[in-house]
C-alpha positions in Angstrom: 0.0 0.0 0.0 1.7 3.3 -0.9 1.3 6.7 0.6 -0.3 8.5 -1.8 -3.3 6.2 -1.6 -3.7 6.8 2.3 -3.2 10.5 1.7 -6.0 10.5 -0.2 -8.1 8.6 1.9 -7.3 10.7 4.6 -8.6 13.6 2.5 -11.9 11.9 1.2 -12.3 11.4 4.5 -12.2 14.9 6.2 -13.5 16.3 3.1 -16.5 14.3 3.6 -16.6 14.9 7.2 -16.6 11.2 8.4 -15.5 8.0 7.5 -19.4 6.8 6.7 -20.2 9.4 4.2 -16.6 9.6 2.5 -17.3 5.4 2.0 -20.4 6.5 0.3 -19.0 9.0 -1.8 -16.2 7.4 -3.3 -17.7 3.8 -3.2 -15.2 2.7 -0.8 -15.8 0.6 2.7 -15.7 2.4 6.1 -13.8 -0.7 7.4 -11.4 -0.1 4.3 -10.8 3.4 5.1 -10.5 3.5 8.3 -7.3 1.3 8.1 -5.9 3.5 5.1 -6.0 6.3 7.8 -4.6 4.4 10.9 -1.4 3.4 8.9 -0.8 6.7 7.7 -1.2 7.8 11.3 1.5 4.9 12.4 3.6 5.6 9.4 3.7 9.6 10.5 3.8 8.8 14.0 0.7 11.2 14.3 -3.0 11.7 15.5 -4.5 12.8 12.7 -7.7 13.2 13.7 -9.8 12.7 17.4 -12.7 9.4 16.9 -16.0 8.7 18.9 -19.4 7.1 18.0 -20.6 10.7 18.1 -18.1 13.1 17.1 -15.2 13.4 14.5 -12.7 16.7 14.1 -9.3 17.0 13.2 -6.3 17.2 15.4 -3.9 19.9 15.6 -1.8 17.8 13.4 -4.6 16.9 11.4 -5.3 20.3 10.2 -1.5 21.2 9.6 -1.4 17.7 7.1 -4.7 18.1 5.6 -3.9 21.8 4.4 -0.3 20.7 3.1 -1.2 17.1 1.8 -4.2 18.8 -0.3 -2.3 21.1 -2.0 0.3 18.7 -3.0 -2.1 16.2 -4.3 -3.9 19.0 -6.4 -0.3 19.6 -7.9 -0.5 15.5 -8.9 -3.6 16.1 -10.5 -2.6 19.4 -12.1 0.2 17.9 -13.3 -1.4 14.7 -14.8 -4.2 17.3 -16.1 -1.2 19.1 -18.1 0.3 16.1 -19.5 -3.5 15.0 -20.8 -4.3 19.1 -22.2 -4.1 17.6 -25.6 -7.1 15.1 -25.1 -10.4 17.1 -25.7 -11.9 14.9 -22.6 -12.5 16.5 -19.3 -12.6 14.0 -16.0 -13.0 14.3 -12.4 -15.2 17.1 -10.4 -15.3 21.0 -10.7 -15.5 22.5 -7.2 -16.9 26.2 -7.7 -18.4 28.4 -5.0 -20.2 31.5 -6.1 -22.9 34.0 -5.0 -26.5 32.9 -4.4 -27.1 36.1 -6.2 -25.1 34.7 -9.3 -26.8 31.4 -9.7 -30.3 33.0 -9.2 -30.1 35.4 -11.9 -30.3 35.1 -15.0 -26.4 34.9 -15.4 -26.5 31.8 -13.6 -27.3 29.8 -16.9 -23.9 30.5 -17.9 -22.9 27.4 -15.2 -25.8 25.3 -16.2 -24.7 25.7 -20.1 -21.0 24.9 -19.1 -22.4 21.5 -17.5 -24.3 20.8 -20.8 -21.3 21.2 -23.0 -18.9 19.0 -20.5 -21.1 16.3 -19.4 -18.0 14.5 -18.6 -17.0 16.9 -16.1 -18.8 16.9 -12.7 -19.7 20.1 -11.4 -20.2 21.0 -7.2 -21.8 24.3 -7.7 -21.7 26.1 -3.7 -24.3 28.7 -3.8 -22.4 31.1 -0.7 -22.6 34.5 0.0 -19.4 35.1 2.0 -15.8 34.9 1.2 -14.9 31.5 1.1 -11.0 30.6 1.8 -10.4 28.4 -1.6 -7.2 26.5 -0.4 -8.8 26.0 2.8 -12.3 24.7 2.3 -10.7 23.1 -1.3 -12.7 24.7 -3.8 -11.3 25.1 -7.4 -12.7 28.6 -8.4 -14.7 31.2 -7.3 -17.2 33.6 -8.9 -17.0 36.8 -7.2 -18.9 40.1 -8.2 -16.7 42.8 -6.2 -13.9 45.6 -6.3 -10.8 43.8 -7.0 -8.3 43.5 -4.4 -4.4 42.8 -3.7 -4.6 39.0 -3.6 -2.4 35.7 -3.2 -5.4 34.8 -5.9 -5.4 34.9 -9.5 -8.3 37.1 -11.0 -9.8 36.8 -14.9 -12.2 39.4 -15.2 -15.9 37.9 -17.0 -17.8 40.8 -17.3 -18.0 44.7 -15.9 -21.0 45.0 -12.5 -22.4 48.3 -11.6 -24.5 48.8 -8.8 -27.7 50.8 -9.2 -29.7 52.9 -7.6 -33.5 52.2 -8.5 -37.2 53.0 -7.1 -40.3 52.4 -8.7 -42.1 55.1 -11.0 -45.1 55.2 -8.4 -42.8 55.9 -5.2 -41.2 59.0 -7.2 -44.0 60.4 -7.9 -44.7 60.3 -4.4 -41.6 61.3 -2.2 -39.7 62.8 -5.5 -37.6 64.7 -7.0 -34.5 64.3 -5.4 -31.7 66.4 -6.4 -28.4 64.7 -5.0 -27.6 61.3 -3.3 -27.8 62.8 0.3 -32.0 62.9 -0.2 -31.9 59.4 0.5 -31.1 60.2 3.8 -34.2 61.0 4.8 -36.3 58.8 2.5 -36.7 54.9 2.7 -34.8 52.8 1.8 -34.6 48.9 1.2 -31.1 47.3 2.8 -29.7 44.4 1.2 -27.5 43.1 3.9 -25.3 40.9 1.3 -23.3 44.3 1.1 -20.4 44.9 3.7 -21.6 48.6 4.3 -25.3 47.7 3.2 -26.8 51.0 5.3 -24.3 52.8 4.4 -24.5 53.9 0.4 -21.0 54.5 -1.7 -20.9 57.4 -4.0 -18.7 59.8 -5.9 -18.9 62.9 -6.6 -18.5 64.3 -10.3 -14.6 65.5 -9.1 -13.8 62.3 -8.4 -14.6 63.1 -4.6 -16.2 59.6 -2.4 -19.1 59.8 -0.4 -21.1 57.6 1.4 -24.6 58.6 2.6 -26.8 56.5 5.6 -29.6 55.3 4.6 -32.3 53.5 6.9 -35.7 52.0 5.5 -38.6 49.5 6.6 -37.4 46.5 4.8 -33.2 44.8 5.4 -33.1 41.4 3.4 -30.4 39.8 2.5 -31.8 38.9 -1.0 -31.3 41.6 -3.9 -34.1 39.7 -5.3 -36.2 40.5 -2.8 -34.9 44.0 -2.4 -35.9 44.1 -6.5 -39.5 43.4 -5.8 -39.8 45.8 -2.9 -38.5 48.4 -4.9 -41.3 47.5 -7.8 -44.0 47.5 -5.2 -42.8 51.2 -3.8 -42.0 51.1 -0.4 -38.3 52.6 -1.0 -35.2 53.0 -2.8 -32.9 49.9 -3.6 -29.4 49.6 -4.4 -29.4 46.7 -6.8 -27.3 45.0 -9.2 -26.9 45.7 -12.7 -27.6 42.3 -13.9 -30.7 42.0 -11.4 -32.3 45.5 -12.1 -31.7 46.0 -16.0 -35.3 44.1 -16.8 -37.4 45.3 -14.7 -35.8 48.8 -15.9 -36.3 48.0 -19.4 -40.3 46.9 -18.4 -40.9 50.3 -16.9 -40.9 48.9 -13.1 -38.2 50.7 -12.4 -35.8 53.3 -12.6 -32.9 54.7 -12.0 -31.2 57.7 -9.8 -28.0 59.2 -10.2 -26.4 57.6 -12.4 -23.6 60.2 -12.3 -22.8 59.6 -8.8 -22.1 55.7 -9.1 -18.7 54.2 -8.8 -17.8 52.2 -11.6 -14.8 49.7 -10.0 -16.7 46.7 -9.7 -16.4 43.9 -11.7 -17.6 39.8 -12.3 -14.7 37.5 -11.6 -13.7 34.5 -12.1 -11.0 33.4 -9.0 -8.7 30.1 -8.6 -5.7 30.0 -6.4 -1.9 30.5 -7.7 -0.8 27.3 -9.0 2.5 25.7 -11.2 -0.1 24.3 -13.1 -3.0 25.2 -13.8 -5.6 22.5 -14.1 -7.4 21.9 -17.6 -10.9 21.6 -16.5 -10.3 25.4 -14.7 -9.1 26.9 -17.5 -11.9 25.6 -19.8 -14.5 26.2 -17.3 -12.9 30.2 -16.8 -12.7 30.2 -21.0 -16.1 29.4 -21.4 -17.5 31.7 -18.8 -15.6 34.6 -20.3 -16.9 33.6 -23.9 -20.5 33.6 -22.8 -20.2 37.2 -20.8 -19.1 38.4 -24.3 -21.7 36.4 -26.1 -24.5 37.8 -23.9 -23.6 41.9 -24.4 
């Protein structure tokens, strides 16, 4: 029995969070990898990780070999991915997190159309809001709609984002006209608590100058969806996405405010760590993604 093979036992195992369900998953026996795991333990001389009936977690040397010993086997599989570039066939599975807002809109067909074209390749799509460490929690790539940071990662850009600020036709005619972004101070407003300042409202000013302004409103959801339809039914001004708010704008539910005073440094991307080698199926899967964001302008 060679290491490599209890490595990634080891792996399936915390991956899977127990020995039961990582038997399941890769059609192995408990009793099977159970003993993988207890001779790599004797063979590093190591708890790897703590066993009861009712509990499982990973030691403190558990974590420090699972973090390590991932990364190195992704290289294997990188590498053998490289060698096989050539062959049009995609194999294994595609771990992608990405924004609930994302896969709900209409933009999210770009993932289910990427599945259609590479049967062959099996896709874990992880609808998450938050920031999700990639090495860490052992995801592949990310889809992030964001300002782009200083990062270990390595960012392709898909499409340009803009956030908007929208209110229903009926509600202007009602607490309207407003004459600069401060007005919505004192008018309300729908949160969506996805955002990291979501009460507090990012503009600039036509000098260049940044602003925020406070807002407060009846409704804080953490759905821009939702937010979307409150805005349509006039109870307050939203701060939606682009890709979210350009329909119901083009159908006359909404529209827009201040258009002047929006910062434009956003952007869809597509993330993946910094690797030797890059692995095929995440370099097709980025490919496609940016050919459909050009497809769909």
């Amino acid at each position: 029995m060679d290491t490599l093979t209890r490595i990634r036992a080891f792996i399936d195992v915390v991956d899977a969070e127990g020995f039961s369900a990582a038997a399941r998953r890769i059609g192995k026996s408990k009793a099977l990898l159970s003993k993988y795991v207890r001779e790599l333990e004797d063979e590093l001389g190591a708890l790897l990780l703590n066993r009861t009936t009712r509990q499982f977690s990973l030691t403190e040397a558990g974590h420090t070999y699972y973090r390590t010993a991932s990364e190195i086997l992704k290289e294997i599989d990188n590498l053998a991915d490289l060698v096989r570039a050539n062959n049009s066939d995609l194999r294994g599975r595609l771990r992608i997190t990405v924004p609930r807002t994302f896969v709900d809109a209409e933009i999210g067909q770009s993932l289910i159309d990427f599945g259609k074209q590479h049967p062959e390749l099996s896709l874990e799509i992880v609808s998450d809001d938050r920031f999700v460490d990639l090495v860490e929690e052992g995801f592949d790539v990310a889809i992030r709609i964001t300002r782009l940071e200083d990062s270990t990662l390595i960012a392709r850009k898909l499409d340009d984002f803009q956030l908007l600020v929208c209110a229903s036709p009926h509600f202007l005619a009602k607490a309207g006209p407003f004459a600069h972004p401060t007005d919505l101070a004192h008018v309300p407003c729908i949160l969506d608590t996805n955002g990291r300042s979501y009460s507090n409202w990012r503009f600039i000013e036509p000098d260049g100058s940044p602003f925020t302004v406070s807002v407060s409103g009846p409704i804080e959801v953490n759905s821009p969806l939702a937010a979307a339809r409150a805005a349509v039914t006039g109870i307050g001004i939203a701060v939606l996405p682009d890709f979210i708010a350009r329909p119901k704008i083009l159908s006359g539910e909404l529209v827009t405010l201040f258009e002047e005073f929006l910062p434009k440094d956003r952007g869809i991307y597509a993330i993946y760590p910094h690797r030797r080698y890059l692995p095929t199926k995440v370099r097709t899967f980025v490919d496609f993604l940016h050919g459909w964001f050009r497809k769909s302008q």
